[in-house]
mmCIF file of the N, C-alpha and C atoms, coordinates in Angstrom:
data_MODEL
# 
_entry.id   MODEL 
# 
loop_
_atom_site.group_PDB 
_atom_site.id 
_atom_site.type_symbol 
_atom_site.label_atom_id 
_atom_site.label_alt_id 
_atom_site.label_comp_id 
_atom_site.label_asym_id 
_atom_site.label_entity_id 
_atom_site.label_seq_id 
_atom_site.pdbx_PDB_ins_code 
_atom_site.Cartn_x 
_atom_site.Cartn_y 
_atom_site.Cartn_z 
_atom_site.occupancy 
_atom_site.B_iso_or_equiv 
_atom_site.pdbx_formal_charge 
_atom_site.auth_seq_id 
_atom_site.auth_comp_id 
_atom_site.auth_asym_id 
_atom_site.auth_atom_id 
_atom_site.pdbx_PDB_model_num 
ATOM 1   N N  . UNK A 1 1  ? 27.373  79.613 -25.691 1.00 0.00 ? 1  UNK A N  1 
ATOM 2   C CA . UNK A 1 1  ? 26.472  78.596 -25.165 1.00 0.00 ? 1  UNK A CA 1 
ATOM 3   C C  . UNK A 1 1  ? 25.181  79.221 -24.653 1.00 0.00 ? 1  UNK A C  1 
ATOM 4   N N  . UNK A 1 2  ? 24.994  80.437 -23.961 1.00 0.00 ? 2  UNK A N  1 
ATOM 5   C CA . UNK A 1 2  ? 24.342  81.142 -23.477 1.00 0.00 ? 2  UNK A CA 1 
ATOM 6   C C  . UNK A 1 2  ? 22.889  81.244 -24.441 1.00 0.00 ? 2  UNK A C  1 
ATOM 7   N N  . UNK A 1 3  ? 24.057  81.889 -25.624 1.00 0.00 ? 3  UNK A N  1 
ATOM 8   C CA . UNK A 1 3  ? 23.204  82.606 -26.816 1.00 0.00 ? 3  UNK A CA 1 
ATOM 9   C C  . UNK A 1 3  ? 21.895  80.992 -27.331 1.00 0.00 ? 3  UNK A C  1 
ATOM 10  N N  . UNK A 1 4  ? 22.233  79.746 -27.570 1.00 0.00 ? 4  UNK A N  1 
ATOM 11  C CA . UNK A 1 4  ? 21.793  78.719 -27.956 1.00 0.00 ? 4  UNK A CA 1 
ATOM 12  C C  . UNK A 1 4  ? 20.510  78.563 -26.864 1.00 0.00 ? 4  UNK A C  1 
ATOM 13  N N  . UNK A 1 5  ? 20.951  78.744 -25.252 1.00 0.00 ? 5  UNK A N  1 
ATOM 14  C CA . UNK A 1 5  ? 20.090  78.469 -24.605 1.00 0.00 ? 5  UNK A CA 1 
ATOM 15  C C  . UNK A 1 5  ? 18.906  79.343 -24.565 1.00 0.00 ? 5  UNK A C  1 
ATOM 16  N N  . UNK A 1 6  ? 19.595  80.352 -24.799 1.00 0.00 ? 6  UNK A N  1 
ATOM 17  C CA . UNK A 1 6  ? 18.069  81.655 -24.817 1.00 0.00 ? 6  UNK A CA 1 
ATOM 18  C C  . UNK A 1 6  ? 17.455  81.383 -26.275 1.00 0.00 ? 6  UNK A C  1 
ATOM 19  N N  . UNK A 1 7  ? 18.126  81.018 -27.118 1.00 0.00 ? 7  UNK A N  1 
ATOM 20  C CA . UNK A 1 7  ? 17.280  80.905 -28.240 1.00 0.00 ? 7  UNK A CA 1 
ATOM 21  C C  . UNK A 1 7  ? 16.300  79.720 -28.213 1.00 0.00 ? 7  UNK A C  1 
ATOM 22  N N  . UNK A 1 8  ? 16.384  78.378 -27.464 1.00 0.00 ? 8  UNK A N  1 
ATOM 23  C CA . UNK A 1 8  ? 15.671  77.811 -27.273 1.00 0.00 ? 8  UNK A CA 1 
ATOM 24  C C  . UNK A 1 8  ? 14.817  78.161 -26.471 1.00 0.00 ? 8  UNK A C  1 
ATOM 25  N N  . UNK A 1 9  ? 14.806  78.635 -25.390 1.00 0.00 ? 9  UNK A N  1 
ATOM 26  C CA . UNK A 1 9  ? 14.104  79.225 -24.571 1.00 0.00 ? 9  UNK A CA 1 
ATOM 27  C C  . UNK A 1 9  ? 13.409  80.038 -24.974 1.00 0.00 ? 9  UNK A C  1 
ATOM 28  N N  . UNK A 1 10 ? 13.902  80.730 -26.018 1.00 0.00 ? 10 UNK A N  1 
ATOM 29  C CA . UNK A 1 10 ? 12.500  81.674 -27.257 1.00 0.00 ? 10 UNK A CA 1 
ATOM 30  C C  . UNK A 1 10 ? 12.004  80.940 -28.168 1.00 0.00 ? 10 UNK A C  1 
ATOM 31  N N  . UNK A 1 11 ? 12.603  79.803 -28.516 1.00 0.00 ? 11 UNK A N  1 
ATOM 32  C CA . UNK A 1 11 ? 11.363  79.210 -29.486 1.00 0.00 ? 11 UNK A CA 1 
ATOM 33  C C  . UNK A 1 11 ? 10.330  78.056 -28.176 1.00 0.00 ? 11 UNK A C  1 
ATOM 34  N N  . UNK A 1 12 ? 10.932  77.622 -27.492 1.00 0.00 ? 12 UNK A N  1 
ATOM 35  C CA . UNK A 1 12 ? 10.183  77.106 -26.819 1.00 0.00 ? 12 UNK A CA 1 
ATOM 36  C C  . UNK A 1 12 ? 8.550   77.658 -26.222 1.00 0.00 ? 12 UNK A C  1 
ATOM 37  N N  . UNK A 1 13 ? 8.774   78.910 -25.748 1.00 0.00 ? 13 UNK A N  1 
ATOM 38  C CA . UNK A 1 13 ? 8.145   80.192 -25.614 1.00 0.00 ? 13 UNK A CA 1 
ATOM 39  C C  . UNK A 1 13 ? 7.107   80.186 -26.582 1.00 0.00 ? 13 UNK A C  1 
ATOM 40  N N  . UNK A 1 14 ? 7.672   80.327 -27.892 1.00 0.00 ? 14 UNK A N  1 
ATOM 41  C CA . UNK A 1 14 ? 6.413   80.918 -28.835 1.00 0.00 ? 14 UNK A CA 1 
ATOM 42  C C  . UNK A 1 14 ? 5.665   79.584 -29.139 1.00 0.00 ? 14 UNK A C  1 
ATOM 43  N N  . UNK A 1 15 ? 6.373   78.250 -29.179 1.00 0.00 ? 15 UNK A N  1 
ATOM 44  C CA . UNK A 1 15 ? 5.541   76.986 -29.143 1.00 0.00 ? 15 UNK A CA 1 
ATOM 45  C C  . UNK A 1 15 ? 4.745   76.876 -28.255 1.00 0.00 ? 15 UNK A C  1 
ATOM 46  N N  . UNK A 1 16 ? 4.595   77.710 -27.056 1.00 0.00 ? 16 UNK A N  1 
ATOM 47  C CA . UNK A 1 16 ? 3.668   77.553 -26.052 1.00 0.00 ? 16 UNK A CA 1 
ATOM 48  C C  . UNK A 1 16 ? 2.920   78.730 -26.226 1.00 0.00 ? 16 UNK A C  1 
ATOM 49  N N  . UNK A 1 17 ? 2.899   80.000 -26.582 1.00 0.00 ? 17 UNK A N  1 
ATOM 50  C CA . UNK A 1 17 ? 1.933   80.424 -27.085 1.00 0.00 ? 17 UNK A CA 1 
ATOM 51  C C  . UNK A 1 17 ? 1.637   80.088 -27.970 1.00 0.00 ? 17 UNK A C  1 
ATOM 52  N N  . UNK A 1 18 ? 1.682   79.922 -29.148 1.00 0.00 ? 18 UNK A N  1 
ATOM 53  C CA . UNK A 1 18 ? 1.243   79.372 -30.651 1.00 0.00 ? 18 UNK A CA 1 
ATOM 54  C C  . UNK A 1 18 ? -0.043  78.113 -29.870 1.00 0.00 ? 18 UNK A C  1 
ATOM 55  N N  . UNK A 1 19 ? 0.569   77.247 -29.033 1.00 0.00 ? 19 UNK A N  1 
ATOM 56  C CA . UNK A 1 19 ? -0.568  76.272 -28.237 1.00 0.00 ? 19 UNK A CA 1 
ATOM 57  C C  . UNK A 1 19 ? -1.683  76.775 -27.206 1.00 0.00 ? 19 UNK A C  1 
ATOM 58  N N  . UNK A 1 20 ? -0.965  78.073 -27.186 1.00 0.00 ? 20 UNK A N  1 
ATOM 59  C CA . UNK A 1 20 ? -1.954  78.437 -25.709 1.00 0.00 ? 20 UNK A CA 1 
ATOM 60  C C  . UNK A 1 20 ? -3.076  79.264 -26.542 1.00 0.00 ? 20 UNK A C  1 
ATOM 61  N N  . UNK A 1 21 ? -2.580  79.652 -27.752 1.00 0.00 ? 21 UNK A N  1 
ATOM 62  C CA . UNK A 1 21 ? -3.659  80.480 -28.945 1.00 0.00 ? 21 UNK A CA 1 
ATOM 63  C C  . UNK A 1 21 ? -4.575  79.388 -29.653 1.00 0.00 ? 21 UNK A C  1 
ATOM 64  N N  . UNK A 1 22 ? -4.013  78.492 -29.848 1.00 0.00 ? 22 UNK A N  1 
ATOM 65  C CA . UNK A 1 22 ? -5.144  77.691 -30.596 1.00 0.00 ? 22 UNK A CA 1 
ATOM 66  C C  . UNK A 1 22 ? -6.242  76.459 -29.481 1.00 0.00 ? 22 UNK A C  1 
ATOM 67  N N  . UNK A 1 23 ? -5.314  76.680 -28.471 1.00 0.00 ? 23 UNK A N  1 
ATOM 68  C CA . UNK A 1 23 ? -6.320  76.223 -27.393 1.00 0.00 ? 23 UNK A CA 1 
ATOM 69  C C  . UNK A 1 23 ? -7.084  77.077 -26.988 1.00 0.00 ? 23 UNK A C  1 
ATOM 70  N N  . UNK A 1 24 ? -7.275  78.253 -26.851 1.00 0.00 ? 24 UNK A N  1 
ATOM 71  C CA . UNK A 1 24 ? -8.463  79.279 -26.155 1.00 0.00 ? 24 UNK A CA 1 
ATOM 72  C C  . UNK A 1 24 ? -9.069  79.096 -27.508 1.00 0.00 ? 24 UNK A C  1 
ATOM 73  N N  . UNK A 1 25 ? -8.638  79.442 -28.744 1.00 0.00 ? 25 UNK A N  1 
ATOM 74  C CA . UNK A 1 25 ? -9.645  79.377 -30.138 1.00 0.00 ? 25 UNK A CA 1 
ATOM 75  C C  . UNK A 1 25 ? -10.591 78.353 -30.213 1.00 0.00 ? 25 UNK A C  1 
ATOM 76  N N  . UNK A 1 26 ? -10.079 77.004 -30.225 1.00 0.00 ? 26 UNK A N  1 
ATOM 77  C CA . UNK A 1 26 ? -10.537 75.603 -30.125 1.00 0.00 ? 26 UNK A CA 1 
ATOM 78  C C  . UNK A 1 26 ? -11.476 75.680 -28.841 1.00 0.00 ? 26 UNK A C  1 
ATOM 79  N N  . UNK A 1 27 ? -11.317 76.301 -27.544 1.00 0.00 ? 27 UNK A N  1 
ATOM 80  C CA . UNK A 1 27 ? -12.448 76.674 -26.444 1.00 0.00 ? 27 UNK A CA 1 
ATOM 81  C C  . UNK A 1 27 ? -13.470 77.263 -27.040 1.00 0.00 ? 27 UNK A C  1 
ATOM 82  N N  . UNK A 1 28 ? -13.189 78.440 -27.941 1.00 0.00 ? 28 UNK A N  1 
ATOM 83  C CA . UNK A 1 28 ? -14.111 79.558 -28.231 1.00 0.00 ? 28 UNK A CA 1 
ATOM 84  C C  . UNK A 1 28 ? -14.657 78.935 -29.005 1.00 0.00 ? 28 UNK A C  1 
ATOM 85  N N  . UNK A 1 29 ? -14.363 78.432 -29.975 1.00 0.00 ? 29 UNK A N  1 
ATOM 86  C CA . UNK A 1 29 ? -15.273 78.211 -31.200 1.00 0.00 ? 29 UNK A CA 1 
ATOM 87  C C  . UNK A 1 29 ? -15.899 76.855 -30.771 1.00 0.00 ? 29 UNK A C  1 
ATOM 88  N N  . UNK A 1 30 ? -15.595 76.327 -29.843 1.00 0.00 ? 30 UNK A N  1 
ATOM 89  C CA . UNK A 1 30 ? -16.625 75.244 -29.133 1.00 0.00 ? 30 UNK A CA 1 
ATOM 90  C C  . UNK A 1 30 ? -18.042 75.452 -28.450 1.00 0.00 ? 30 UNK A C  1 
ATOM 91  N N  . UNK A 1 31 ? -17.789 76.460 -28.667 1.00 0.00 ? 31 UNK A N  1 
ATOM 92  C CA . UNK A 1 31 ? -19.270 77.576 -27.915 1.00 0.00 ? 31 UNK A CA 1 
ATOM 93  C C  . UNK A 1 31 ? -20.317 78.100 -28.571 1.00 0.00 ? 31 UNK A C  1 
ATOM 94  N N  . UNK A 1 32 ? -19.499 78.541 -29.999 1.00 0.00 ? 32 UNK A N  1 
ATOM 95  C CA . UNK A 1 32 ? -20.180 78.445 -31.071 1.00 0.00 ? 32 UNK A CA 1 
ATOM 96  C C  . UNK A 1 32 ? -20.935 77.911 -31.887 1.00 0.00 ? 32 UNK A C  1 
ATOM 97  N N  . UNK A 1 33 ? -22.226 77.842 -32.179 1.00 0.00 ? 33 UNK A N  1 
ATOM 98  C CA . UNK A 1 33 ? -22.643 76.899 -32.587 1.00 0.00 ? 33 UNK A CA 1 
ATOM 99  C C  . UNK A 1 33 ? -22.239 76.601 -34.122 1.00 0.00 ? 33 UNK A C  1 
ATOM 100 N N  . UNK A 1 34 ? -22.274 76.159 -34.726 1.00 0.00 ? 34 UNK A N  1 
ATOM 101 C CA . UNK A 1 34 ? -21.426 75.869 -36.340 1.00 0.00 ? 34 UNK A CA 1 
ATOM 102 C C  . UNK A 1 34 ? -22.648 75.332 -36.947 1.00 0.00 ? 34 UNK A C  1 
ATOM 103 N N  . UNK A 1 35 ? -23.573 75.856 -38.281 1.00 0.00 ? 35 UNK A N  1 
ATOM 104 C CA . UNK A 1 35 ? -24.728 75.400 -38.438 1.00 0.00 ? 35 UNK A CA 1 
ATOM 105 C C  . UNK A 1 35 ? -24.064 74.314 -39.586 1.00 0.00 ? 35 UNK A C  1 
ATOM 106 N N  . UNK A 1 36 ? -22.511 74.113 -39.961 1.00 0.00 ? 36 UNK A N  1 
ATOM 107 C CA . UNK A 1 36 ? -22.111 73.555 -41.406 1.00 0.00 ? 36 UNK A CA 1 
ATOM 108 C C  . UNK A 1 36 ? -22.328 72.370 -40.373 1.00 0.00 ? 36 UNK A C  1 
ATOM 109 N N  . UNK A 1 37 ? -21.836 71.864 -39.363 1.00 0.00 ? 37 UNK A N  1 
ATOM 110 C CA . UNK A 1 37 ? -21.934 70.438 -38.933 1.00 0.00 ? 37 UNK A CA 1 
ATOM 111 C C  . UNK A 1 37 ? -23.168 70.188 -38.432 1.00 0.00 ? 37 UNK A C  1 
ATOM 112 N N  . UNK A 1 38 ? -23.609 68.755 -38.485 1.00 0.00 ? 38 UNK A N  1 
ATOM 113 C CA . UNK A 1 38 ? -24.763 68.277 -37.721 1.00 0.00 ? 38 UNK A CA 1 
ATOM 114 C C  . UNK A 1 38 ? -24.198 67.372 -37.036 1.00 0.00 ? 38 UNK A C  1 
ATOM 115 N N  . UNK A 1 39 ? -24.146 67.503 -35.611 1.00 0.00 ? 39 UNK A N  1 
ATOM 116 C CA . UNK A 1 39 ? -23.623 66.454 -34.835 1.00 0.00 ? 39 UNK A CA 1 
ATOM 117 C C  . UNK A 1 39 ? -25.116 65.629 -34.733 1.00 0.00 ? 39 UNK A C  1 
ATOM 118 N N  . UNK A 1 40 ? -24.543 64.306 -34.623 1.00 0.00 ? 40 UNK A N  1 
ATOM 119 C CA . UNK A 1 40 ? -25.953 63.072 -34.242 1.00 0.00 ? 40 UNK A CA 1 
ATOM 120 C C  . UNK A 1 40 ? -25.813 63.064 -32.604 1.00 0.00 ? 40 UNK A C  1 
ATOM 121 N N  . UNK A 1 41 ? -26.349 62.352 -32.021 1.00 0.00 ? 41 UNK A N  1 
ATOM 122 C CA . UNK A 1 41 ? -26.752 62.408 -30.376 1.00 0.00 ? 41 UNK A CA 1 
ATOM 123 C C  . UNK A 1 41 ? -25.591 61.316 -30.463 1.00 0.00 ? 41 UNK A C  1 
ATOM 124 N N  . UNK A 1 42 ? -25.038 60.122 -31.423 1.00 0.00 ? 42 UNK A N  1 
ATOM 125 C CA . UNK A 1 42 ? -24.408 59.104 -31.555 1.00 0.00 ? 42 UNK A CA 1 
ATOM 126 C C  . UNK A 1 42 ? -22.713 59.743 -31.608 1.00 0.00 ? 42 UNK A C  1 
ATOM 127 N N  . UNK A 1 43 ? -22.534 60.752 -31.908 1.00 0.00 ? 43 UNK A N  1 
ATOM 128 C CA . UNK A 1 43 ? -21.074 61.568 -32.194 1.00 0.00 ? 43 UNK A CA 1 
ATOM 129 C C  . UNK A 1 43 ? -20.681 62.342 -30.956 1.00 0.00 ? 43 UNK A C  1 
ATOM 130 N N  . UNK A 1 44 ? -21.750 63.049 -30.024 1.00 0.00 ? 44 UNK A N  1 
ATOM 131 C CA . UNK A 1 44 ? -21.210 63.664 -29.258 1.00 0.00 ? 44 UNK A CA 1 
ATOM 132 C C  . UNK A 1 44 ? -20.483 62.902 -28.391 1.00 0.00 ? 44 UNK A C  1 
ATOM 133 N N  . UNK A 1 45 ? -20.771 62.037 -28.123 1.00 0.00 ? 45 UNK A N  1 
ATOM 134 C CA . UNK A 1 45 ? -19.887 61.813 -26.823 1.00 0.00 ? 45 UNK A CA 1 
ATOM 135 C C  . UNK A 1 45 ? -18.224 61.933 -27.531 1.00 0.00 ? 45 UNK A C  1 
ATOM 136 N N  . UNK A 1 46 ? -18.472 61.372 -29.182 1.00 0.00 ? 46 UNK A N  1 
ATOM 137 C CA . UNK A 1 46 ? -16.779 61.288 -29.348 1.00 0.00 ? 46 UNK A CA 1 
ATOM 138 C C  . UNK A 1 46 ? -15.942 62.501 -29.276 1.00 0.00 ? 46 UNK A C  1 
ATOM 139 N N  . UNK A 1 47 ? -17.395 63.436 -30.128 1.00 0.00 ? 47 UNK A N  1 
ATOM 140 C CA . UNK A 1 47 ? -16.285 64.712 -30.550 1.00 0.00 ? 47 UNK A CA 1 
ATOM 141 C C  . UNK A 1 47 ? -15.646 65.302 -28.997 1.00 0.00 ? 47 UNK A C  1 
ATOM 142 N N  . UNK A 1 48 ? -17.084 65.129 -28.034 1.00 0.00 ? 48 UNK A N  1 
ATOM 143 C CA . UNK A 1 48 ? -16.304 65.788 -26.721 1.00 0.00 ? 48 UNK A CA 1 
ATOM 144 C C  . UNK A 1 48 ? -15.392 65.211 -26.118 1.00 0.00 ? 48 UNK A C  1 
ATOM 145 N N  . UNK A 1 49 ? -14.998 64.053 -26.571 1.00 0.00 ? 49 UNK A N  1 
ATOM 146 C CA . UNK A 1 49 ? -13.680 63.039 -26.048 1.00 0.00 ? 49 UNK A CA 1 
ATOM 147 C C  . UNK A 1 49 ? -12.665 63.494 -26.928 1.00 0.00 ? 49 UNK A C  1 
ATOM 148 N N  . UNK A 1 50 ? -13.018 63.934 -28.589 1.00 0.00 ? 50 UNK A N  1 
ATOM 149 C CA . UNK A 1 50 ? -11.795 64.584 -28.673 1.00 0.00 ? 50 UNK A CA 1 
ATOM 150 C C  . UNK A 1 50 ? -11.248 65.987 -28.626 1.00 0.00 ? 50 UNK A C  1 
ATOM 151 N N  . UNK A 1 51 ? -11.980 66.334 -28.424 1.00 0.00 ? 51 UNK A N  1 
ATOM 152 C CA . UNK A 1 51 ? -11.498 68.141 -27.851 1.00 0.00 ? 51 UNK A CA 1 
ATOM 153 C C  . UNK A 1 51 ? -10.691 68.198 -26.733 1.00 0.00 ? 51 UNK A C  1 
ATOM 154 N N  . UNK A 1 52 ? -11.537 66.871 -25.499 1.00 0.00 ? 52 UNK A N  1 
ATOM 155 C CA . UNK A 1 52 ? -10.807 66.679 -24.284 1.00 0.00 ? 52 UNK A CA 1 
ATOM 156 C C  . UNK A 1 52 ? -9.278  66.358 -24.274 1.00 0.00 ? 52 UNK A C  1 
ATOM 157 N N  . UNK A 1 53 ? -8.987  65.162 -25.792 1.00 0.00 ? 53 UNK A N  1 
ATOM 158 C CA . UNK A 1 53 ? -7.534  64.626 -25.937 1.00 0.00 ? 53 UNK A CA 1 
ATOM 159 C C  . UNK A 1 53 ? -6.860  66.121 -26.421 1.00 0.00 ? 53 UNK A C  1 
ATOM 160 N N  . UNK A 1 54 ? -7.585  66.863 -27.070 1.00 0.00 ? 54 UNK A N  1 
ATOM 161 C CA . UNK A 1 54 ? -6.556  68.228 -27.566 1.00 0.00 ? 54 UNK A CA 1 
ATOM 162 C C  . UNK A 1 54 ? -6.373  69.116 -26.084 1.00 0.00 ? 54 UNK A C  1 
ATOM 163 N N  . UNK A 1 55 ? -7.536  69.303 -25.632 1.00 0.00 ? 55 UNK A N  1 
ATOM 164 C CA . UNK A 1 55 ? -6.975  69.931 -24.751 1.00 0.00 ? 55 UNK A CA 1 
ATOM 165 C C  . UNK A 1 55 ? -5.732  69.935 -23.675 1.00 0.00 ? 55 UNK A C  1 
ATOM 166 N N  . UNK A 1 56 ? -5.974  68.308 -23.483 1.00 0.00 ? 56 UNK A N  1 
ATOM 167 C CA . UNK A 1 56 ? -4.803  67.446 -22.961 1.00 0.00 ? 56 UNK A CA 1 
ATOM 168 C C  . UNK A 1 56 ? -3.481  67.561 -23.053 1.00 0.00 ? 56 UNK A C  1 
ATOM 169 N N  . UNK A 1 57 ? -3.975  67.608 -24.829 1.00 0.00 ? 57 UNK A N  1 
ATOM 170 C CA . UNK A 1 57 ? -2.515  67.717 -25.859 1.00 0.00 ? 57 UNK A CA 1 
ATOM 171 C C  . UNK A 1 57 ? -1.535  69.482 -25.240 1.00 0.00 ? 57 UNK A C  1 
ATOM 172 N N  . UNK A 1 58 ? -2.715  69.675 -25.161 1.00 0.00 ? 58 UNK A N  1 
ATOM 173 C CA . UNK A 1 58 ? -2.136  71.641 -25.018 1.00 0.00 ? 58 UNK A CA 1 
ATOM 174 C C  . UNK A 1 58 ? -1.209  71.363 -23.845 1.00 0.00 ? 58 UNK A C  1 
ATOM 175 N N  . UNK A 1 59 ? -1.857  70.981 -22.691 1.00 0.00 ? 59 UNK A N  1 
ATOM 176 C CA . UNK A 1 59 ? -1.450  71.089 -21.224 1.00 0.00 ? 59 UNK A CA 1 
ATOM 177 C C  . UNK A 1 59 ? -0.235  70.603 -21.255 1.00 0.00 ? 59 UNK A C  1 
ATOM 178 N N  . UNK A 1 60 ? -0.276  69.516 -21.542 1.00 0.00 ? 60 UNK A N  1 
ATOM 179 C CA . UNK A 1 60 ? 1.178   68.783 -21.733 1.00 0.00 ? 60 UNK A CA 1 
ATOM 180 C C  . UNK A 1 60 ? 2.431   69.536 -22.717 1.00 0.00 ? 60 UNK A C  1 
ATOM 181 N N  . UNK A 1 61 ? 1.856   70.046 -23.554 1.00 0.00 ? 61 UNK A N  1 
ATOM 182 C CA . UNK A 1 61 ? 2.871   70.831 -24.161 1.00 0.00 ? 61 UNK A CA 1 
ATOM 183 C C  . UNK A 1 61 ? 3.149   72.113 -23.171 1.00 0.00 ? 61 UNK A C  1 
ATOM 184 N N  . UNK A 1 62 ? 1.926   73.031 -22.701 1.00 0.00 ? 62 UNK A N  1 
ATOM 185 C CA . UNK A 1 62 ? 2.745   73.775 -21.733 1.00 0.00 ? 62 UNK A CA 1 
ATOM 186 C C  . UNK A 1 62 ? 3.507   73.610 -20.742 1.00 0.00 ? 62 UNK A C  1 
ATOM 187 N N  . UNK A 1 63 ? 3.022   72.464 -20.156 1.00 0.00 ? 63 UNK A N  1 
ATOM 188 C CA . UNK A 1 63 ? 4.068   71.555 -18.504 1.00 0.00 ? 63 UNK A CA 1 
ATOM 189 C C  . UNK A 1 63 ? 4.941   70.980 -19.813 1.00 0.00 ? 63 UNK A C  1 
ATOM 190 N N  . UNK A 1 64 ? 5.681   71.085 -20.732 1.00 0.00 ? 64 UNK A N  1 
ATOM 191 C CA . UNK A 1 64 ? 6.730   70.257 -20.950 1.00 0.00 ? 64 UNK A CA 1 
ATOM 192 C C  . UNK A 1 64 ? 7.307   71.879 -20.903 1.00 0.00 ? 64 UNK A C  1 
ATOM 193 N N  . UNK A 1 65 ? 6.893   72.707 -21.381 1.00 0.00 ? 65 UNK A N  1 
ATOM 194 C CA . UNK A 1 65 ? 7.809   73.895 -21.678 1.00 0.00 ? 65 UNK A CA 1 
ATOM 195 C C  . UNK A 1 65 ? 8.274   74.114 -20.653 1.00 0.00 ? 65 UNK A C  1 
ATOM 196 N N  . UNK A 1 66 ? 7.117   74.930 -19.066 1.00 0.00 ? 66 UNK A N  1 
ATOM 197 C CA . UNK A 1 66 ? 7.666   75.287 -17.867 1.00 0.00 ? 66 UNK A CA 1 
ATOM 198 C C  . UNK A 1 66 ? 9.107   74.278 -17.961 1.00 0.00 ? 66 UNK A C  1 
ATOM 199 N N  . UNK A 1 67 ? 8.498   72.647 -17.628 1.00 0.00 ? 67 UNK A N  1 
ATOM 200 C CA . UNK A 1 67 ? 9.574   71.786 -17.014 1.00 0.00 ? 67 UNK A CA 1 
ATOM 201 C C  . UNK A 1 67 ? 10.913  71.927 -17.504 1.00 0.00 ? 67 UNK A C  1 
ATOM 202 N N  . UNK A 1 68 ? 10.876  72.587 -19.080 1.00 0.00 ? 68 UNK A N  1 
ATOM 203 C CA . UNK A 1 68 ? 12.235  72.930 -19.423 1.00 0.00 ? 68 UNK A CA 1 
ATOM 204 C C  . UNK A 1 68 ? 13.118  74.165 -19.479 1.00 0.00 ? 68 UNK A C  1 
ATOM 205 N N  . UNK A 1 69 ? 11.909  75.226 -19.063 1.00 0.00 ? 69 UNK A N  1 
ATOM 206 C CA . UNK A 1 69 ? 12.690  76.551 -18.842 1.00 0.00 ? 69 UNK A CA 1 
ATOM 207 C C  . UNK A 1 69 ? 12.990  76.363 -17.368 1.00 0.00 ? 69 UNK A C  1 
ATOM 208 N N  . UNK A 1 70 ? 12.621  75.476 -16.573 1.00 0.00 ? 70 UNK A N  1 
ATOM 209 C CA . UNK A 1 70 ? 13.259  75.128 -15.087 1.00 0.00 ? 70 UNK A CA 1 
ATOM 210 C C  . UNK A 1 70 ? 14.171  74.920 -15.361 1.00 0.00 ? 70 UNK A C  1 
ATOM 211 N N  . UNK A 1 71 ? 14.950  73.775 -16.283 1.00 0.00 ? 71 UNK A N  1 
ATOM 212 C CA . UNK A 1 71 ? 15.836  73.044 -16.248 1.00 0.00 ? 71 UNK A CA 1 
ATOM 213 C C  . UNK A 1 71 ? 16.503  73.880 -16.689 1.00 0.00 ? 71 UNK A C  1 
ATOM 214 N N  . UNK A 1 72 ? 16.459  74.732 -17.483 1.00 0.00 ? 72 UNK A N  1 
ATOM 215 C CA . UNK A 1 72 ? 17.404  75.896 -18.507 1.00 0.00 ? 72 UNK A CA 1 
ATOM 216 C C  . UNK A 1 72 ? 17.850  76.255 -17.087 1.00 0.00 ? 72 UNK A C  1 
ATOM 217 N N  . UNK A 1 73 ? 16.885  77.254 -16.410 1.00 0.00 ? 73 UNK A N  1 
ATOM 218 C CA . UNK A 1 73 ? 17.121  77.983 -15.181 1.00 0.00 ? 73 UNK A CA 1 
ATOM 219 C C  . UNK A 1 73 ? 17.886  77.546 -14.406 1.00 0.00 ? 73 UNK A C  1 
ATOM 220 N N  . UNK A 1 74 ? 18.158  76.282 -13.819 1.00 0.00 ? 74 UNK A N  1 
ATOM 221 C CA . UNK A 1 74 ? 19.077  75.984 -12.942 1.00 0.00 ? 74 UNK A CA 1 
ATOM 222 C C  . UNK A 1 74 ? 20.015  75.308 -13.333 1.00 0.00 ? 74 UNK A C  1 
ATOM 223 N N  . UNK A 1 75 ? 20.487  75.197 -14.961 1.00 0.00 ? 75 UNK A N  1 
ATOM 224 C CA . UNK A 1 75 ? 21.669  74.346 -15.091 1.00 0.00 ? 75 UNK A CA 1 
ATOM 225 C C  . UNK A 1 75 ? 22.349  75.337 -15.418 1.00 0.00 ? 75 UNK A C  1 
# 
């Protein structure tokens, strides 16, 4: 039973880095300027609303992980 829990607990793990890598990337390359796109003055507000929902997306995937290597931890 042990063996099952640590193995989740390692894939859980690399699902949160694998998220915590493409969220600093998705930061970085937001900084960047990208000459292939032309944002209009009419798009920004969306695109920065959706970077905000990814970023979102990340957080929540890391607070789901902690919340479940807690639960691993004390059951």
């Amino acid at each position: 039973m042990e063996s099952m829990e640590f193995a989740l607990v390692v894939r859980m793990a690399g699902k949160a880095m694998a998220a915590k890598a493409w969220l600093l990337n998705r930061l970085f390359m937001s900084q960047v300027p990208n000459r292939k796109r032309i944002h209009k003055k009419i798009n920004n507000r969306r695109i920065i609303w959706n970077l905000q929902l990814e970023v979102s997306e990340c957080l929540v995937l890391i607070r789901g992980r902690n919340a479940l290597l807690h639960f691993v931890e004390t059951s």
